[in-house]
C-alpha positions in Angstrom: -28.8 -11.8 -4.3 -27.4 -10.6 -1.3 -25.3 -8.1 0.6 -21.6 -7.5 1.2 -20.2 -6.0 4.2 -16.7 -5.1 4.5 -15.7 -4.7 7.9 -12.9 -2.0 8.8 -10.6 -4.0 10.1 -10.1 -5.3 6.8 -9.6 -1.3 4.7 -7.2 -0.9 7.6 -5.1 -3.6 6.7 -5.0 -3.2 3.0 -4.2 0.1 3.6 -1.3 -0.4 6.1 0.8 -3.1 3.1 -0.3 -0.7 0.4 1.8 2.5 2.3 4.7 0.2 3.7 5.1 -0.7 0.1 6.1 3.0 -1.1 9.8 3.4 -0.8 10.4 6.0 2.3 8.4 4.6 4.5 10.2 3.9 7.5 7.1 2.5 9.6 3.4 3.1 10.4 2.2 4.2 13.3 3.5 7.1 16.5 5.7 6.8 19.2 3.3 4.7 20.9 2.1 2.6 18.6 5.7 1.6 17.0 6.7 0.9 21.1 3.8 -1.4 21.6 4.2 -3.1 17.9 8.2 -3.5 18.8 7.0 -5.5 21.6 4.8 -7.5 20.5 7.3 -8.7 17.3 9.7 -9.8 20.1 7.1 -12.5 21.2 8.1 -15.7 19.9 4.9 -16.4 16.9 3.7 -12.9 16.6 3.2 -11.1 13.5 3.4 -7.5 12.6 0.2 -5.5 13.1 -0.5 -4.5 9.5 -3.2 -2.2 10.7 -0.3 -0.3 13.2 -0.8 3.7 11.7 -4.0 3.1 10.0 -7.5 4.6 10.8 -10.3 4.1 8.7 -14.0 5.1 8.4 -16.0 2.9 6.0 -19.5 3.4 4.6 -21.1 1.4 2.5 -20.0 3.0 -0.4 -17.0 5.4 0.7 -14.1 5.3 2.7 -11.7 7.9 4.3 -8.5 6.9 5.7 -5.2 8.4 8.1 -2.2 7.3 8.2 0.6 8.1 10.5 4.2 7.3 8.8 7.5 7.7 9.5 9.7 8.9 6.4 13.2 7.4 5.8 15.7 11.1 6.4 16.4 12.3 2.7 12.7 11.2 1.1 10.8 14.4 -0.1 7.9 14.3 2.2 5.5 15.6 -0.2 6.6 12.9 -3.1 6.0 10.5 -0.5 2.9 11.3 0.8 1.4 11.6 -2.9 3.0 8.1 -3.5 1.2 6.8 -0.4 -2.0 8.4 -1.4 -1.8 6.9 -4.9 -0.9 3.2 -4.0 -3.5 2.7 -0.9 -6.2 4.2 -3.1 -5.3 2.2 -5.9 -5.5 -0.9 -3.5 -8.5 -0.3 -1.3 -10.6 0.6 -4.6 -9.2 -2.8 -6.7 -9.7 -5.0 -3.4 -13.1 -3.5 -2.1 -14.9 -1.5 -4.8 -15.5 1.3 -2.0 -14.4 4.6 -3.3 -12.0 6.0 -1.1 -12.8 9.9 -0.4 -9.8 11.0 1.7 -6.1 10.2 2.6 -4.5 12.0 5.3 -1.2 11.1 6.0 1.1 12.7 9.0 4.5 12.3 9.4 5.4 11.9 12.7 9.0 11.2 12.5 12.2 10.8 10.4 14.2 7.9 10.4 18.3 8.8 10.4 20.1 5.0 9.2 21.8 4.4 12.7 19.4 5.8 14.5 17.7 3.4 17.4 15.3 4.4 20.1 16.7 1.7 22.5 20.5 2.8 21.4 22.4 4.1 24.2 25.2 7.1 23.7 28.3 6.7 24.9 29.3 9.0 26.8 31.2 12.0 25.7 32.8 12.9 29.6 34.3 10.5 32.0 
């Protein structure tokens, strides 16, 4: 009957909406990536990567995936991760039938409300 292929790009992105739906989570991605991504939202007609955080390794039957998160300050980090786990394997499985075998997650930071990387101190000395 034939064959169905589904391409990477595609786990990664199911992936990245399925974590940035669980409560806590901040953003995807490291220092880097969260940069570039603030960037690019700044151009007028650009979207958010949904894929920003997310490595994948598909088979034909199996998938692994990582995902680098940053945790909203107060958020148990290991409730979170366990909710993260449970809602991209729930998705990935429902929307592509490939077992998923793995979910790392790594926190790479903690967002503090108030807290902006372009914010500038004032000074505490004249």
């Amino acid at each position: 009957m034939g064959r169905t292929t589904i391409a990477d790009g595609v786990v990664s992105k199911i992936a990245g909406i399925a974590a940035r739906e669980v409560s806590g989570v901040h953003d995807l991605g490291g220092g880097a990536a969260r940069m570039v991504g603030a960037i690019r939202e700044r151009i007028p007609g650009s979207r958010t990567n949904l894929q920003q955080g997310v490595s994948v390794e598909v088979g034909e039957r199996q998938a692994a995936i990582d995902i680098d998160i940053v945790a909203d300050y107060g958020v148990s980090v290991v409730d979170l991760s366990t909710g993260i786990r449970r809602n991209v394997v729930a998705a990935v499985e429902r929307m592509t039938g490939l077992e998923v075998t793995e979910v790392n997650v790594l926190v790479n930071d903690v967002y503090v409300e108030g807290e902006d990387e372009g914010e500038q101190r004032e000074s505490r000395v004249e």
